[in-house]
C-alpha positions in Angstrom: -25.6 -19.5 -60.1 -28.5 -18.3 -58.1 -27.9 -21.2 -55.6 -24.5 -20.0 -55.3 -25.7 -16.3 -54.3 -28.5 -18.0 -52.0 -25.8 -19.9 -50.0 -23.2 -16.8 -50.1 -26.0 -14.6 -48.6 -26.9 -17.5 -46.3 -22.8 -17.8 -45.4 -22.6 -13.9 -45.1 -25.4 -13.0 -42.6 -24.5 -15.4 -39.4 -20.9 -13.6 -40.4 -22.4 -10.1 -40.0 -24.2 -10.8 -37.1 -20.7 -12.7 -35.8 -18.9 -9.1 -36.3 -21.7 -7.3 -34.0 -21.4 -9.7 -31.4 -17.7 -9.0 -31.2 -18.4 -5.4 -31.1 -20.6 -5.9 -28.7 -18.2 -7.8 -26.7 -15.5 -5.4 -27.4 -17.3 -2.9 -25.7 -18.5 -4.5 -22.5 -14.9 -5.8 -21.9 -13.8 -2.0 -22.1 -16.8 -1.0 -19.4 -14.8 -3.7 -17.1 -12.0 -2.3 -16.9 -9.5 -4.0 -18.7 -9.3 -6.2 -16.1 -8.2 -9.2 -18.0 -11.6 -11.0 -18.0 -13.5 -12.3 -20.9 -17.3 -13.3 -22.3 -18.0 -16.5 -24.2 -20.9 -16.8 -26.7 -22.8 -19.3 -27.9 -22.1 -19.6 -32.0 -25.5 -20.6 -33.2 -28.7 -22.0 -32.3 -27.8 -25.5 -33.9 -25.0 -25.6 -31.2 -26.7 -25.0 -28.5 -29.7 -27.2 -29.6 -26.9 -29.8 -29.6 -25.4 -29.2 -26.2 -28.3 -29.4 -24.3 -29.9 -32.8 -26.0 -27.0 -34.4 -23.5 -26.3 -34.0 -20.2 -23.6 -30.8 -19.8 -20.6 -31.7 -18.8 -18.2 -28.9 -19.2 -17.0 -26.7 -16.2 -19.6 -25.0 -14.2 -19.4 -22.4 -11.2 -22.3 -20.7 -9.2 -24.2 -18.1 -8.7 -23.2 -16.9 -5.6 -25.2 -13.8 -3.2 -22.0 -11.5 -1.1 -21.1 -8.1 -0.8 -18.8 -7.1 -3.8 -16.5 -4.5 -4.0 -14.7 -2.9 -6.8 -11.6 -1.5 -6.4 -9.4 1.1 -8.0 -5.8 0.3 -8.9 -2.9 3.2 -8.1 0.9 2.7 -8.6 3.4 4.1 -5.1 6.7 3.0 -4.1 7.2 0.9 -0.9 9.9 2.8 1.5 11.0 3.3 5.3 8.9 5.9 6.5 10.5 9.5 6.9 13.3 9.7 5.2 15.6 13.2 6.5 18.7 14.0 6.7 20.9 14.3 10.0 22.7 17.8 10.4 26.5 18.2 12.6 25.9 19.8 15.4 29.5 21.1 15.2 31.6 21.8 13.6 35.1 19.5 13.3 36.3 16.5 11.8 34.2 13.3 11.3 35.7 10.7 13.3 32.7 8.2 13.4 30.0 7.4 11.3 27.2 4.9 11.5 26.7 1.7 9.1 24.7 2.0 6.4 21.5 0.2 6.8 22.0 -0.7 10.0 19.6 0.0 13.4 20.6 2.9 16.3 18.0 2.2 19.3 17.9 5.5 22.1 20.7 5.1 24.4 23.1 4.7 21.4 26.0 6.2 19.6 24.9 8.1 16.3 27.9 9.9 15.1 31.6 11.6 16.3 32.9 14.8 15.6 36.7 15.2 17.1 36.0 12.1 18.6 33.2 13.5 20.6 29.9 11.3 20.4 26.3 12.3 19.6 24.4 10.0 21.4 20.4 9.1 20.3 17.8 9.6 22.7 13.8 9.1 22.5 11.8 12.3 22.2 9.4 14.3 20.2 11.1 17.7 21.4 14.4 18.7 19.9 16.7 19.5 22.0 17.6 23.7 21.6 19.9 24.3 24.5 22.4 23.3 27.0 21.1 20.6 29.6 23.2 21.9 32.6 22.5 23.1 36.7 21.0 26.6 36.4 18.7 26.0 33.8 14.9 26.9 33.6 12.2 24.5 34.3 10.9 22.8 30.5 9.9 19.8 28.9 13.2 19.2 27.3 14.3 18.4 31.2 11.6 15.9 31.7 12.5 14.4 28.0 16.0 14.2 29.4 15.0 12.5 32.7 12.5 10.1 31.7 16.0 8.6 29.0 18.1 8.5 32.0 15.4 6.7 33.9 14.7 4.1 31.1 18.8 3.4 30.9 18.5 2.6 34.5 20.0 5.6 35.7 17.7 7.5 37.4 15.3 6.5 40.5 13.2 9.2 40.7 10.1 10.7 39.3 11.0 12.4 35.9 9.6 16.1 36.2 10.9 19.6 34.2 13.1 20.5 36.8 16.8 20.1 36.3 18.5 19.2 39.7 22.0 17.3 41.4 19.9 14.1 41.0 19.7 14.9 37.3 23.6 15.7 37.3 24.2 12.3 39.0 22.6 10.6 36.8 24.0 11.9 33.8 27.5 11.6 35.0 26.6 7.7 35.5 25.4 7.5 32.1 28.4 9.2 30.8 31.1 6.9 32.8 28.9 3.8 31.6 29.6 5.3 27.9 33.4 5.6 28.8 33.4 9.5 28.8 34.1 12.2 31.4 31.6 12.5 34.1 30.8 16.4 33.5 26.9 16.0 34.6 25.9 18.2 31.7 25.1 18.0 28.4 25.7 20.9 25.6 23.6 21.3 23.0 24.6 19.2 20.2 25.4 16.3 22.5 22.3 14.5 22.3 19.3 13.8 19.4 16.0 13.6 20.3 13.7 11.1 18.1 10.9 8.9 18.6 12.5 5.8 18.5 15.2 3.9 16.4 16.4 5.5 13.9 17.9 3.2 10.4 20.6 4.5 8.9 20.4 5.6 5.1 23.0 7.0 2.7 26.3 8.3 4.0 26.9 11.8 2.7 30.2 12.3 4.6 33.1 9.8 5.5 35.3 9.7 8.1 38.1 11.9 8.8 36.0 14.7 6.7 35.7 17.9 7.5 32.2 19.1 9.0 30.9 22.7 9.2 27.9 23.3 11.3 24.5 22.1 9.8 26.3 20.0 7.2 24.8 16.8 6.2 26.2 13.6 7.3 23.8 10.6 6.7 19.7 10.4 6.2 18.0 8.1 8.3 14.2 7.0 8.3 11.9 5.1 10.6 12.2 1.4 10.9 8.7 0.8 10.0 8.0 1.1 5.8 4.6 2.6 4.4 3.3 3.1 0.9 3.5 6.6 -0.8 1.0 6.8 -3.5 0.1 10.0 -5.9 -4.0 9.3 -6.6 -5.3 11.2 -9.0 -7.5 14.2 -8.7 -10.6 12.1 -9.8 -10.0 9.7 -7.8 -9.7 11.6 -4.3 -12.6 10.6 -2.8 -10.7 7.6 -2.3 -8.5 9.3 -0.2 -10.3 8.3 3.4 -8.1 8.0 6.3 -8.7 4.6 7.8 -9.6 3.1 4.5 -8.2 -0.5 3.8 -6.2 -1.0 1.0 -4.3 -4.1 -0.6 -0.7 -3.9 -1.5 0.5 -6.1 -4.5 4.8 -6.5 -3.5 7.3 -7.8 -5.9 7.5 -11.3 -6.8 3.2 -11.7 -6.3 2.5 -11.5 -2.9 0.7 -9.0 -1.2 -0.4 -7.3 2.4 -2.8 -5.3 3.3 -2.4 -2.0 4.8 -4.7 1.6 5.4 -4.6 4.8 4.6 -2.6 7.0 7.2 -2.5 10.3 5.8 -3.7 12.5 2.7 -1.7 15.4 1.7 -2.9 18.5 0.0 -3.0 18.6 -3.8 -0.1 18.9 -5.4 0.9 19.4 -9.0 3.1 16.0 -10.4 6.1 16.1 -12.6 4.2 16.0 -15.4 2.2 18.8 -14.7 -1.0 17.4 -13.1 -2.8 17.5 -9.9 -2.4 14.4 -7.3 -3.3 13.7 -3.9 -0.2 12.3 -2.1 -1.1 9.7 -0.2 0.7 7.5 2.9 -0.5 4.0 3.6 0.5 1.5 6.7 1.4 -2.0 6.3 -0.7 -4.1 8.7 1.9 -6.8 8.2 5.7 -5.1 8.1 7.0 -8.5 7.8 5.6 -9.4 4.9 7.5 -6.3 3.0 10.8 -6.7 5.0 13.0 -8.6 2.3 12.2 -5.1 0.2 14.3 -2.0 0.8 12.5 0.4 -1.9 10.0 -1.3 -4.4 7.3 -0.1 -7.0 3.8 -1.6 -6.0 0.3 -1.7 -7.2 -2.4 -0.3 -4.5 -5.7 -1.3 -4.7 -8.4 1.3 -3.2 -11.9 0.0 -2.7 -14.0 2.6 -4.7 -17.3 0.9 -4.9 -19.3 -1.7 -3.2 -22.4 -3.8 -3.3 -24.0 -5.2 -0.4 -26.1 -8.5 -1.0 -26.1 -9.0 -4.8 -25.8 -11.8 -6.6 -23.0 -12.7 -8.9 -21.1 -15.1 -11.4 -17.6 -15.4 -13.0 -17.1 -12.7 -15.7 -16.6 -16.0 -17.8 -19.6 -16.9 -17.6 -21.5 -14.0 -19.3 -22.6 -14.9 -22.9 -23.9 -12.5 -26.0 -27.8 -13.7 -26.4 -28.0 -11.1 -28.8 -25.9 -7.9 -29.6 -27.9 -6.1 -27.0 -28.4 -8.8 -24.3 -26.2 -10.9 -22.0 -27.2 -13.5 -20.2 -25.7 -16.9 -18.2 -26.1 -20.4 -19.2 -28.0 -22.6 -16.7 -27.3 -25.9 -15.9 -30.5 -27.9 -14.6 -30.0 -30.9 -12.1 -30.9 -33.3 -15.0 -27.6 -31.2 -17.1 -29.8 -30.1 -19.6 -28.7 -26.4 -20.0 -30.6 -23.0 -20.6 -29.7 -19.4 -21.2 -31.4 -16.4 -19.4 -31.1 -13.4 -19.8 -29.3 -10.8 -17.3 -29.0 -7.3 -16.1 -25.2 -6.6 -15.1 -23.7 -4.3 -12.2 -20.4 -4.0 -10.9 -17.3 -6.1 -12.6 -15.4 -6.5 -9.7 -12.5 -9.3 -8.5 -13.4 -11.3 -11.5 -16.9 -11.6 -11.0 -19.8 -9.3 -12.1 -23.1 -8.3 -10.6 -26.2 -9.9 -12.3 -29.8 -9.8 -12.1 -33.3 -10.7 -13.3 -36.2 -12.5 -13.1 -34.7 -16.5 -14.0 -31.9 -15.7 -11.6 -31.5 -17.1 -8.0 -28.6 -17.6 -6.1 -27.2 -21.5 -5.8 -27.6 -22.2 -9.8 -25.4 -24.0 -11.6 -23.6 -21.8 -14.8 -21.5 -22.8 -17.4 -17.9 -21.3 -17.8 -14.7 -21.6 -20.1 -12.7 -24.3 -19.5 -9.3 -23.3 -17.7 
């Protein structure tokens, strides 16, 4: 019987020490991040004694000396930049209406209102009066001019005076458009933007009626961006400039940079983000999406020169020290112990006195 309790206490103590190493674990993986990664152990010194009396075999990666950067992960929804609303400019009945979804370039039609066009023009000033002979000098005249001139109907230097060249050459633009040649323009004619316009929802339909300042359609920029809300802790992120990666639908991703930061500004459920506008440095690669959800990730720290492994390859030595396993050119094997840094991209910042960049180190098989 006392054999038995020998052997029990024998069986129980590598189990103990088995349930701190697994606590031990437990709590580095949650210093990582959750980022999916794990650390192998060796069970017991009779294993290992085993494993290196042969030549290792097993899968093996290296230490490797880079920069590595961490990076902070932040959820925003892929959309065409600017999305507003476009306003009648009279009042009437709606008798055209562009497509859903579809492209209006400057130059084009936009909408009819009893059967009278609104054309699109390029411009960052809004137009706020009557383009006609008698009116004062402005910048609105040389916003006019320089869209005649790049329709090809104006030879002349643009400039903020409105003159019988300017008539002329809206009355050619007009008869090219297949409407009366009056050489002015009322306000409400035109629609200044700074370039092509996509077409969202329709919120009127033809042969509606239309008040003044009612909505018809929202449109948006061609080009799509990334709208993230960081977090208040995390706003030192929130760098114009700074490079970001963008994880699309389906598994792919782009990278993009941060074009604007908002002011703080209190969420739906109640707390404080930092809205956020990122560029895609690819547009292309995010064209087949309309609207999506996406992952963001924001570098947030970074190590210049280190060395580094695999996550995989960190092992327990004891419940207070982790280490790598060496692989020697003959394939005998050897653990030394390690001082860890940043987890980062799947790897993780080591150090100490045994460790040298180029070495051999054993990791999980795949």
């Amino acid at each position: 019987m006392a054999g038995t309790d020998e052997t029990g206490a024998a069986h129980a103590r590598p189990r103990r020490q088995r349930r701190r190493l697994v606590i031990s674990l437990t709590a580095v993986a949650v210093v990582a991040g959750g980022a999916g990664f794990g650390i192998h152990a060796v069970a017991n010194q009779s294993d290992e004694q085993g494993q290196t009396a042969q030549a290792f075999r097993g899968a093996t990666d290296k230490v490797v000396r880079s920069d590595l950067e961490g990076s902070t992960t932040a959820q925003g929804t892929l959309r065409f930049a600017d999305p507003r609303p476009i306003q009648s400019a009279r009042p009437g009945v709606v008798t055209g209406l562009p497509k859903a979804g579809s492209v209006v370039s400057p130059g084009e039609r936009l909408y009819a209102v009893d059967n009278v066009p609104v054309f699109l023009l390029r411009g960052a000033l809004p137009a706020w009066r009557d383009l006609a002979v008698g009116m004062s000098d402005g910048p609105d005249v040389r916003q006019l001019e320089q869209n005649l001139r790049d329709l090809g109907h104006l030879d002349v230097e643009p400039d903020e005076t409105f003159t019988w060249t300017t008539v002329e050459a809206i009355m050619d633009w007009q008869e090219a458009e297949g409407q009366k040649r009056s050489g002015t323009l009322p306000l409400g004619s035109v629609l200044f933007a700074d370039g092509d316009l996509r077409i969202g929802p329709l919120t009127a339909s033809v042969g509606s009626q239309t008040g003044s300042g009612s909505e018809l359609f929202e449109v948006s920029d061609t080009s799509q961006v990334v709208n993230v809300d960081l977090r208040l802790g995390d706003q030192r992120l929130a760098v114009v400039g700074n490079p970001v990666i963008v994880h699309l639908p389906g598994g792919s991703e782009t990278t993009g940079k941060i074009t604007s930061v908002g002011s703080p500004t209190e969420a739906e459920d109640s707390s404080t983000v930092i809205p956020v506008v990122i560029s895609l440095d690819a547009p292309k690669e995010a064209a087949a999406f309309q609207e999506a959800t996406v992952n963001v990730d924001i570098p947030s720290e970074r190590r210049k020169d280190v060395l580094s492994v695999p996550v995989g390859a960190l092992i327990a030595i004891t419940p207070e020290q982790f280490g790598v396993e060496v692989v020697a050119a003959d394939g005998s094997t050897r653990q030394i112990p390690v001082t860890t840094g940043l987890f980062a991209g799947g790897r993780v910042e080591i150090s100490g006195d045994d460790v040298r960049a180029g070495q051999r180190v054993v990791v999980p098989r795949r």
